[in-house]
BALOKE-144315 format. One record per residue (C-alpha): x, y, z. Coordinates in steps of 0.02 Angstrom, whole numbers, plus 50000, padded with zeros to 5 digits. Layout:
! BALOKE-144315
XYZ/...
//
This chain:
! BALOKE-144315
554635505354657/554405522954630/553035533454712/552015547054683/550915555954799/549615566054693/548025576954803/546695588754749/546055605954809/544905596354956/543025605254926/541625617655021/539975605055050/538855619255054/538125611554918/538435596354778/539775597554672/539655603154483/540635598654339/541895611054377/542255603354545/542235585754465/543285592654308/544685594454429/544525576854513/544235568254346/545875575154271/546695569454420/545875553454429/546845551654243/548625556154315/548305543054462/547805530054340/549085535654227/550595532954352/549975518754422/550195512554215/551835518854209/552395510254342/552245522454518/551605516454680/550235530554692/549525537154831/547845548754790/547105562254893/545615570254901/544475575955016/543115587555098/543405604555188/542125606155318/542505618155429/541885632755323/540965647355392/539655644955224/539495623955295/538905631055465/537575641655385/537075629155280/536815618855418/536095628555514/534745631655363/534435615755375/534185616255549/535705601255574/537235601755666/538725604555553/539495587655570/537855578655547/537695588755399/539365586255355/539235566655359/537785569155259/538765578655116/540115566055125/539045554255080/538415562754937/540155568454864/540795551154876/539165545954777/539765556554622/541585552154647/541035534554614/539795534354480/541285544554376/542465531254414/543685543054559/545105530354613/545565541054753/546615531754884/545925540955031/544665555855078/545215565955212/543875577155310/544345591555402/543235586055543/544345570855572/545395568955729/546825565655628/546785584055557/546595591555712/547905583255765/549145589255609/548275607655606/548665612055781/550435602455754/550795612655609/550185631155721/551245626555868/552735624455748/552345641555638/552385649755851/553895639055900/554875646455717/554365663055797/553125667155663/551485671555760/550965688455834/549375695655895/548505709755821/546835718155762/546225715355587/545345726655484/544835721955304/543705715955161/543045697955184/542245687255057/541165673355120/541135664254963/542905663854929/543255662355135/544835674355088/545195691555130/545325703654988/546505719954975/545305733954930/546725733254782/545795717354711/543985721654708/543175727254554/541755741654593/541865737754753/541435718054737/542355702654751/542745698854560/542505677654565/540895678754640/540315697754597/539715700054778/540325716054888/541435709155031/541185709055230/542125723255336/542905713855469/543765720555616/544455708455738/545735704055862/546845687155771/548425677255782/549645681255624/550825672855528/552315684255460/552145678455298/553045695155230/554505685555316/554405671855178/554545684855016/556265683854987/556545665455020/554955661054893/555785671254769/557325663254782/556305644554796/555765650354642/557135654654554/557955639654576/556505627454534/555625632554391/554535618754404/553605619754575/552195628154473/551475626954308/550755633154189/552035643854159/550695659254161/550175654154343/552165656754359/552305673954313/550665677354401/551285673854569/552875679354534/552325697754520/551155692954691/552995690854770/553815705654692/552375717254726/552805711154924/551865701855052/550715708655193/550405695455362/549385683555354/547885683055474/547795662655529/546345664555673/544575670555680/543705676055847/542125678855788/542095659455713/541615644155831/541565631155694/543135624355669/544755618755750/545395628955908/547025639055899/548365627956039/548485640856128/547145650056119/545435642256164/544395656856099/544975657355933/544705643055794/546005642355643/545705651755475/544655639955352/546235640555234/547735637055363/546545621555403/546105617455233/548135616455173/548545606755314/547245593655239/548875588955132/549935582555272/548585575455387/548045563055271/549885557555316/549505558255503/550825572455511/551085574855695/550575555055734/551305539855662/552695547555586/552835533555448/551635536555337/552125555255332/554095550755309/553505537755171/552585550655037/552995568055097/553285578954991/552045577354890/552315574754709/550935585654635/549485596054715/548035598454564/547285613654610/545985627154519/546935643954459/545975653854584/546805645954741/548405648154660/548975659254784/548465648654939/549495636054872/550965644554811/551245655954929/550495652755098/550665634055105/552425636655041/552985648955175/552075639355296/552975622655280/554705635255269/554275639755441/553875623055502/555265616555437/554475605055326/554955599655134/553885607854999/552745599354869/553815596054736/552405606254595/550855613854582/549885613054438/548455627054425/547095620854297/545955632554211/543855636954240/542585625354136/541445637054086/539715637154018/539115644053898/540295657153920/540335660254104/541185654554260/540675638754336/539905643554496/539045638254625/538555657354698/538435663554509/537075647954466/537915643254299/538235624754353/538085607054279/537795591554373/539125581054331/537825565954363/536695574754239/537975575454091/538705557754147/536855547854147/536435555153986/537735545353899/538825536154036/540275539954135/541825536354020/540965548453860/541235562854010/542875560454051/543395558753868/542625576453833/543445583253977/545165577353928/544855579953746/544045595853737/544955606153863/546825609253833/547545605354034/547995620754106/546905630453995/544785637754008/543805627353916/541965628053891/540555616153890/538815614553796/537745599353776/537995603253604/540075599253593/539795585053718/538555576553565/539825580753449/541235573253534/540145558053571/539835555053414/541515559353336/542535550653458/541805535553519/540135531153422/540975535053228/542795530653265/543095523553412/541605512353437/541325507253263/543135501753245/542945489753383/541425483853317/542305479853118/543755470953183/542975460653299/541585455553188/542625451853043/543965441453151/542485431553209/541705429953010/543385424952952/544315415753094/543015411753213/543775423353338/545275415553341/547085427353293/548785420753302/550315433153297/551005431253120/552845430153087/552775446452992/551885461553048/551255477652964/551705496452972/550485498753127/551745489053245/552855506053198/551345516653210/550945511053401/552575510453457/552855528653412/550975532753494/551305523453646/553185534153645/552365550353628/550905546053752/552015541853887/552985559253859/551405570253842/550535560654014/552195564254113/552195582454033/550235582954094/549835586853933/548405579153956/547395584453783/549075577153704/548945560453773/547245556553733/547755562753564/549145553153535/547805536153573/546585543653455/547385547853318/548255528253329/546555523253321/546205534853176/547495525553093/546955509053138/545345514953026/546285521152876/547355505252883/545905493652880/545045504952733/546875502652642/547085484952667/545015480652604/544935463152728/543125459152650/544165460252480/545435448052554/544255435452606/543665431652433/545415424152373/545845408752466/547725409652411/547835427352512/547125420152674/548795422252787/548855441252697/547085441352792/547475434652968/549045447152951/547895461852903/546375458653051/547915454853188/548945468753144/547255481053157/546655470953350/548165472753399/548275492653354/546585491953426/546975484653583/548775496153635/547795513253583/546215504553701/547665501653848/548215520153812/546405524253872/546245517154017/546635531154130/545425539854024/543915529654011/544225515454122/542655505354117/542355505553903/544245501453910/544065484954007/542715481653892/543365483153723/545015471753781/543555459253854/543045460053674/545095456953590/545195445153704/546405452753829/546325453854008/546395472054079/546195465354266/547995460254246/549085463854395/550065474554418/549605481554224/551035491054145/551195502554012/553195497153956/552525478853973/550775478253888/550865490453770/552075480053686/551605473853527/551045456253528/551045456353726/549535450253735/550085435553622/548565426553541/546815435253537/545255429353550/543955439353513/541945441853533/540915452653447/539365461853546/538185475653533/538655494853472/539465502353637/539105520253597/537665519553477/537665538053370/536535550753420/535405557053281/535005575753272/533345579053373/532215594153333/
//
């Protein structure tokens, strides 16, 4: 079988995350669920980086211990994971034993390659982003994510001659095009390489919290040389060397635009050093923003993605996130496009379609549908949507996908409005025309609903409860069950409105 190893960016827990953090691990969640429809074994990552200096204060705030406080946020990050439906395969903490294990694996390798010196560091530190920033990059003086003015540092570290690794990125990226997209993220650390590459300090002195340098005692590993590694020790890199050897490299690292460079050049000329395969791409998604502004936890313009997902339920949040925001892209959300899509997409067309075919094969057959010799022009309709949504999900086109399910559903409306079944039902002589006409549009119904699953997971094994199909099937397949008639005989049930509309409120 094939396999595909698919992690996040793993996040601070200085605080809960927002809909920004959870727009990243939803659209994930979809390419997990997606492969594992296509036909991949999947293996999916995510995690919590703990070891930040912003966790300790935090803590400390609180008047806890960091890993007490840490177990606490775990705790409360897994709770939002699961109430938006996060299939992740395993959570990796940074405050496990197996990453300590991997991170100081992975240093002693970088010093064995020859790649570590000692020296002092002056420079501009930002606390929020946990990054050093070339006076260069500031804007008035400020860090320009989080609009904050940066932390002189001056300390004796451990480097990694990352300025080493310019020319053989440049080349890696010549000759695979691929290893990131967008293409704009591309270009935009493509002129990072070409502008050159200063050392990279991997050590702080003046930092306790965190995960001692081998060989030095007095020095703890920079937050972002641990927080890479997170990628590898949630394969018990440096342990049991099988579950590394089975899913190394990794097949995709999902990842916010600002980390970009982390990703794409550090963690690239890292695993160069260590003599270690590279992921095999990177794909940098764009900000949610609201109401016109960063996402931010510093900034205050968040939403709690428990907020938005109560008001109207889990699956109506991930379809908005998918639908709305082109992958790869900014996209920006108001309560006031999240009611629109709600209605448009699921309570008006979605929802309502369910609701006509059901309760008309129930009025006219008693529930009961046969597959009839001769079928309509949806069969050629789903085939091509099911076609085109396999080549948009592979593309991570995301937005494209869920089109592609939408608009067969779209169709599966017009058809129905074509074909006039409560006209059909008052001629006995056209009754096959009938069972023909309310098959054809289930069926529709029931491929576009499979097409949704990675989507909206829960509504999805609902509305095939309701055609009469089971979704727990195992293993489910996209080549197998999205077949038309695959599913053979339905039997279906009506029940009550599963998105009922919002009305306009004052």
């Amino acid at each position: 079988m094939k396999k595909f190893y698919l992690t996040t960016a793993i996040d601070y827990v200085n605080s809960r995350p927002h809909l920004g953090t959870a727009y990243e691990k939803v659209t994930a969640d979809v390419i997990a669920r997606f492969k594992r429809l296509a036909g991949y074994e999947t293996h999916f990552v995510m995690g919590n980086d703990e070891h930040s200096l912003n966790v300790f204060k935090k803590a400390e705030e609180l008047g806890l211990e960091p890993l007490a406080y840490c177990d606490r946020m775990e705790a409360e990050f897994k709770t939002v994971w699961e109430k938006l439906h996060i299939s992740f395969d395993d959570f990796i903490r940074t405050t496990e034993a197996r990453h300590k294990v991997s991170v100081q694996e992975l240093v002693r390798r970088l010093q064995d390659a020859g790649d570590i010196f000692e020296s002092k560091y002056e420079g501009w530190y930002c606390n929020s982003c946990e990054a050093f920033k070339p006076e260069k990059d500031l804007v008035d003086g400020n860090c320009p994510l989080h609009q904050t003015k940066p932390e002189w540092l001056e300390e004796r570290n451990h480097f990694f001659k990352l300025s080493k690794y310019r020319e053989p990125l440049l080349d890696y990226y010549r000759e695979h095009p691929e290893f990131l997209v967008p293409e704009l993220r591309r270009n935009e650390i493509l002129n990072v390489l070409e502008s050159g590459l200063d050392d990279l300090s991997i050590s702080r002195e003046s930092q306790k919290w965190g995960i001692p340098v081998p060989f030095d005692e007095n020095s703890v590993v920079y937050v972002w040389v641990d927080a890479l590694i997170n990628y590898i020790s949630a394969l018990d890199f440096g342990g049991d060397a099988s579950l590394f050897e089975t899913w190394w490299p990794a097949d995709l690292h999902i990842i916010g635009k600002d980390i970009t460079r982390f990703h794409c050049i550090y963690w690239p000329a890292m695993l160069m050093s260590a003599g270690l395969p590279l992921p095999r791409q990177v794909f940098g998604h764009g900000f949610v923003m609201f109401k016109g502004e960063r996402m931010s936890k510093s900034l205050g313009t968040v939403v709690d993605p428990l907020e938005a997902a109560e008001r109207f339920g889990p699956d109506p949040l991930r379809v908005y996130l998918v639908r709305e925001i082109a992958y790869g892209q900014d996209g920006d959300f108001s309560w006031d496009r999240f009611e629109a899509r709600y209605n448009s997409d699921l309570a008006n067309n979605l929802g309502n379609l369910v609701s006509r075919v059901t309760s008309m094969s129930e009025k006219y057959f008693d529930g009961h549908l046969t597959e009839p010799d001769a079928s309509g022009p949806l069969r050629e309709t789903a085939s091509a949507a099911v076609s085109e949504y396999a080549e948009a999900m592979e593309a991570l086109a995301l937005h494209d996908g869920a089109a592609c399910a939408f608009g067969l559903i779209d169709r599966v409306n017009e058809f129905i409005t074509e074909s006039e079944p409560w006209a059909l039902a008052k001629d006995p002589e056209r009754r096959d025309e009938l069972a023909r006409v309310l098959f054809d549009a289930c069926e529709a119904t029931r491929i576009a609903t499979l097409l949704l699953t990675p989507i909206m997971p829960s509504s999805a094994q609902t509305i095939c409860e309701r055609l009469g199909f089971d979704l727990s099937l195992e293993p489910l397949r996209l080549d197998r069950h999205a077949r038309w008639g695959a599913a053979g005989a339905l039997r279906t049930t009506k029940g009550p409105a599963m998105w009922p509309r919002l009305e306009a409120k004052t």
